[in-house]
C-alpha positions in Angstrom: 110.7 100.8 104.3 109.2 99.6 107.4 108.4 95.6 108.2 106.5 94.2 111.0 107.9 90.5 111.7 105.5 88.6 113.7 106.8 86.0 116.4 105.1 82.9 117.0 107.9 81.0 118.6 109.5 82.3 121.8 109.8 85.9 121.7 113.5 87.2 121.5 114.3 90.0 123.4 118.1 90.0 122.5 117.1 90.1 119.1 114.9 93.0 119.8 118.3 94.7 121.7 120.5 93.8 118.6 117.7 96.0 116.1 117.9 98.9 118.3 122.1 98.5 118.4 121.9 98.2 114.0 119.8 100.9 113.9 116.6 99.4 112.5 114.4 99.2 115.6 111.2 101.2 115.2 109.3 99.1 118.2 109.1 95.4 119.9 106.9 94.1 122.3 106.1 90.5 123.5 102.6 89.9 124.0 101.0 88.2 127.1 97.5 86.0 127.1 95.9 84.2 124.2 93.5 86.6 123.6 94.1 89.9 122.2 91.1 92.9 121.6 88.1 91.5 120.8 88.7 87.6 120.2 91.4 84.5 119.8 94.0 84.6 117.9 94.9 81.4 115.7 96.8 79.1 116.6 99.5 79.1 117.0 99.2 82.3 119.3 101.5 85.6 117.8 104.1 85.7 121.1 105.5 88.8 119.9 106.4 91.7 117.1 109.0 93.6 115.9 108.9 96.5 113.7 111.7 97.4 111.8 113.0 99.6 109.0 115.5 98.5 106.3 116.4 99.2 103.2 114.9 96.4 101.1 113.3 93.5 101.7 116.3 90.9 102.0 117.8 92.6 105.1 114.4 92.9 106.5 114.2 88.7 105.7 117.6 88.2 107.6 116.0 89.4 110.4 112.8 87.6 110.6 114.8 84.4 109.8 116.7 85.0 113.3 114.0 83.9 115.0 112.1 80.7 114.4 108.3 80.9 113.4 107.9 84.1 112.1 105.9 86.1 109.4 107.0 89.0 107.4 104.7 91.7 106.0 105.6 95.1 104.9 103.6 98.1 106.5 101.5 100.0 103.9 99.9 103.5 104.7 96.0 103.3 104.5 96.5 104.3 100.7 97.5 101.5 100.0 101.0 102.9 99.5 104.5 101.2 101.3 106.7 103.3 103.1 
């Protein structure tokens, strides 16, 4: 299942190398600028994402807690389905 962990802290791109290394790694990108499309993000600004795939939600929770000030949502098709 695939989790997008959203970075509001200082974006980690060692963390980002260690998910590609265990095999989870799906993409990770820090983002520049506090604006992003078509207005301002809250604040505190999202510095970052990763987007993993794991097994289950705990192992997905050990790596968001690796970084501080992050938020975990699992991905859903637009059926509403999780996959």
């Amino acid at each position: 299942m695939k989790y997008l962990i959203l970075s509001r802290g200082v974006w980690d791109v060692e963390l980002a190398t260690e998910m590609i290394d265990a095999g989870v790694h799906v993409a990770a990108e820090g983002l520049t600028g506090p604006e992003l499309a078509h207005g301002r993000l809250t604040t505190p600004a999202v510095t970052g994402f990763y987007l993993i795939d794991c097994p289950n939600r705990q192992e997905a929770l050990g790596w968001a807690t690796r970084t501080p000030d992050t938020e975990l949502r699992p991905i859903e098709d637009p059926g509403g389905q999780e996959f």
